[in-house]
Rosetta silent file (secondary structure, phi, psi, omega in degrees, C-alpha in Angstrom):
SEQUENCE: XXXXXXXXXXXXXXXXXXXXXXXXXXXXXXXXXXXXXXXXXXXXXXXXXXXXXXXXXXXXXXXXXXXXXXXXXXXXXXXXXXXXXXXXXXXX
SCORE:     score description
SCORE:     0.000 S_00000001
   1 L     0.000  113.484  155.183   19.912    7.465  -11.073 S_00000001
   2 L   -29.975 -177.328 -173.909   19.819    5.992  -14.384 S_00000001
   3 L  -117.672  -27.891 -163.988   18.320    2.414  -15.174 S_00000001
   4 H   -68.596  -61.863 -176.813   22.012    1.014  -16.461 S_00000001
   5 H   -38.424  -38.859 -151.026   22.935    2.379  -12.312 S_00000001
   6 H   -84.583  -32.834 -171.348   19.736    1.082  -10.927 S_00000001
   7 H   -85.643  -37.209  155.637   20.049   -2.268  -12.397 S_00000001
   8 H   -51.080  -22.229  172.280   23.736   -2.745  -11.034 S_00000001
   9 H   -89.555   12.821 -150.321   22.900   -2.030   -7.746 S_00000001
  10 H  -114.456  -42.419 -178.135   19.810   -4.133   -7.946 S_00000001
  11 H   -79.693  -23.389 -175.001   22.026   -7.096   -9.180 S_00000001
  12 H   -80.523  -70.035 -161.940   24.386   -6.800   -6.349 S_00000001
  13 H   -60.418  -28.541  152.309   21.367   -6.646   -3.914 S_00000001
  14 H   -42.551 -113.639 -173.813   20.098  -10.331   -6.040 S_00000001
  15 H   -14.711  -37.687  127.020   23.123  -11.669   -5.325 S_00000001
  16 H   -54.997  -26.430  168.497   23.310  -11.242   -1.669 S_00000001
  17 L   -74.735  -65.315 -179.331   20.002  -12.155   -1.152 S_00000001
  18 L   -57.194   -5.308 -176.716   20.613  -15.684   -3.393 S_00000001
  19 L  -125.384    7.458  164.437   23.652  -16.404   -0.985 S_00000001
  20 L  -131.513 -171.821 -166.419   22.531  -15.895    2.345 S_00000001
  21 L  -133.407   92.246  176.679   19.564  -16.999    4.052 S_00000001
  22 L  -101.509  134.127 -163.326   17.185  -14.125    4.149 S_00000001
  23 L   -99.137  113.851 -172.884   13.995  -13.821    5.802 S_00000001
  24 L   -92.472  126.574 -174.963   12.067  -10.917    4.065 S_00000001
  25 L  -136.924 -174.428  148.889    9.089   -9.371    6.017 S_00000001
  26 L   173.865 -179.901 -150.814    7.186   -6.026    6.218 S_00000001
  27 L  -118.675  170.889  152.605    4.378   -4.368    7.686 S_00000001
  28 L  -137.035  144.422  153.905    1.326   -2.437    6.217 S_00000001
  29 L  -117.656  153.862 -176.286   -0.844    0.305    8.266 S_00000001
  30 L   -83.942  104.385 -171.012   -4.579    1.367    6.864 S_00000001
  31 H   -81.970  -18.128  141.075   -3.889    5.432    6.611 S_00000001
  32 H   -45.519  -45.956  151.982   -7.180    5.623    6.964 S_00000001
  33 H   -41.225  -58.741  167.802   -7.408    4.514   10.276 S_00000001
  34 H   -56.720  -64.066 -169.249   -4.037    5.997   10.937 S_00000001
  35 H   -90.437    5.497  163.642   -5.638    9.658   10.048 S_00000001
  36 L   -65.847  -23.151 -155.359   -8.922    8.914   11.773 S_00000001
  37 L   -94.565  122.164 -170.237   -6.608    9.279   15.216 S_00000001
  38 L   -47.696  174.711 -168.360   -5.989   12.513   16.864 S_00000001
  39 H   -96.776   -5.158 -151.951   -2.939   14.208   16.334 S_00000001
  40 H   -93.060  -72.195 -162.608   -2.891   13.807   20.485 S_00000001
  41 H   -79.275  -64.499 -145.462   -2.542    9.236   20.027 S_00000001
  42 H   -59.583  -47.926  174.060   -0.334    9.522   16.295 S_00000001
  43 H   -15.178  -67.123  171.827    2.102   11.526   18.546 S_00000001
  44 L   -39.505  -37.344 -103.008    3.190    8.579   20.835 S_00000001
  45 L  -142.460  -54.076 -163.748    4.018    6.589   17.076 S_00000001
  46 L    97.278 -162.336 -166.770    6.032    9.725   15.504 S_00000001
  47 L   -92.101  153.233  176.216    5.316    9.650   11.735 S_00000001
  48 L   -59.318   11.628  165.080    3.768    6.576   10.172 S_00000001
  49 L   -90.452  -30.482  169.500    6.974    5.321    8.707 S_00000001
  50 H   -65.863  -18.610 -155.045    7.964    5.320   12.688 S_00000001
  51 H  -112.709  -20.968 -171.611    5.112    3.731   13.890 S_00000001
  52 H   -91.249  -61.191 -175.056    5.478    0.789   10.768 S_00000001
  53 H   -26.058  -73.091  169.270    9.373    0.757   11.623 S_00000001
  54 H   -67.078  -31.151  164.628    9.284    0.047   15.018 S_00000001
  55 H   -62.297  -57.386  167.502    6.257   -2.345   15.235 S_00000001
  56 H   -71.929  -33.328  176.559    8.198   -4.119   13.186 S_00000001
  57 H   -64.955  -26.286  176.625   11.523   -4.341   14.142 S_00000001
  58 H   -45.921  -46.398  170.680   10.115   -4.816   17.814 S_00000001
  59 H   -44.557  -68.346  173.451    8.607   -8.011   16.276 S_00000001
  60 H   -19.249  -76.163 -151.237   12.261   -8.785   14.803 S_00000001
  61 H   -70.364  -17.867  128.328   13.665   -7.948   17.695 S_00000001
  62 H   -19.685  -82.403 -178.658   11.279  -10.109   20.034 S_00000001
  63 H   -52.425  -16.364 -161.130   11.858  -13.272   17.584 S_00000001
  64 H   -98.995  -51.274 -170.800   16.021  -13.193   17.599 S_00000001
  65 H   -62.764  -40.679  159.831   15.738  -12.952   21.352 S_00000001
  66 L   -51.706  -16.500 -177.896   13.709  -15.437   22.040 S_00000001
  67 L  -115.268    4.641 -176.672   15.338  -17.805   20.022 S_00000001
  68 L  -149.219   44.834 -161.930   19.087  -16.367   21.057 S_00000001
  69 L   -53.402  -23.059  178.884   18.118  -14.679   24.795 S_00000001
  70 L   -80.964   -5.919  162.084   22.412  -14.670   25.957 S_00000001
  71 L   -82.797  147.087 -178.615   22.977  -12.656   22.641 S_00000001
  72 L  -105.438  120.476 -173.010   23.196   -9.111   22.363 S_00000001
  73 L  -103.913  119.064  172.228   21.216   -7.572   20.049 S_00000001
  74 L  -118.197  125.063 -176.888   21.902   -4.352   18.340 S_00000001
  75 L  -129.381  133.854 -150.157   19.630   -2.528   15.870 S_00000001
  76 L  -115.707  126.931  179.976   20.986    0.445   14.262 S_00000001
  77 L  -145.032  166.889 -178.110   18.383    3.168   12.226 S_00000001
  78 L  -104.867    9.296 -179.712   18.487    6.172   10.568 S_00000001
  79 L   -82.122  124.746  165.357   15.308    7.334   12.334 S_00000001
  80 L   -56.819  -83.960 -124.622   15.849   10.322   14.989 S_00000001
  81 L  -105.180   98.058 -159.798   13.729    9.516   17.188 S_00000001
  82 L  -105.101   65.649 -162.423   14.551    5.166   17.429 S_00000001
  83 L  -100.366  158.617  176.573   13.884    5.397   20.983 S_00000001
  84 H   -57.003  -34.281 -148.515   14.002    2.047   23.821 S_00000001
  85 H   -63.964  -64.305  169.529   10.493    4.128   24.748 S_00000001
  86 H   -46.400  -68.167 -172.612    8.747    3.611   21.321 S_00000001
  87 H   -50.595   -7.758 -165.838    9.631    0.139   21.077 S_00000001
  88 L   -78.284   -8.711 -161.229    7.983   -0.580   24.707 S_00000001
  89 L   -90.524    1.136 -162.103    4.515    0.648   22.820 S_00000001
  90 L  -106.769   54.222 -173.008    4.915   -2.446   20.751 S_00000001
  91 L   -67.531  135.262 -166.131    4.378   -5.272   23.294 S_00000001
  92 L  -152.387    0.000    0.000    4.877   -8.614   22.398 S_00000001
């Protein structure tokens, strides 16, 4: 992708962002920590972009219900394995 491409998609992603009312978050993990851990406990998590994903969206998904519990919440990823299971390791 070119920078003429990059910056058109980049202003279309501005522009949605200045016209709704978006809450921006994210996560960090210490991969040190993360590769101190047997390959036995990282299992449960999946790869550390799973293990950042889902701790956070559980958190998301935690906050909308609580503030909307008679709503149905659907969250849609491109991660195989986006399981009900994983999010349960995320207690909140």
């Amino acid at each position: 992708m070119g920078d003429e491409q990059r910056d058109v998609i980049l202003k279309e992603f501005i522009n949605v962002i200045k016209h709704n009312k978006l809450i921006p978050f994210g996560i960090g993990l210490h991969m040190e920590a993360w590769r101190s851990l047997s390959e036995k406990e990282t299992s449960k998590f999946g790869t550390p972009q799973h293990f950042c994903f889902l701790n956070l969206m559980g958190s998301v998904a935690r906050f909308l219900i609580s503030q909307r519990p008679n709503d149905i919440l659907h969250i849609v990823s491109d991660i195989s394995d986006c399981s009900i299971a994983r999010f349960r390791l995320f207690p909140g």
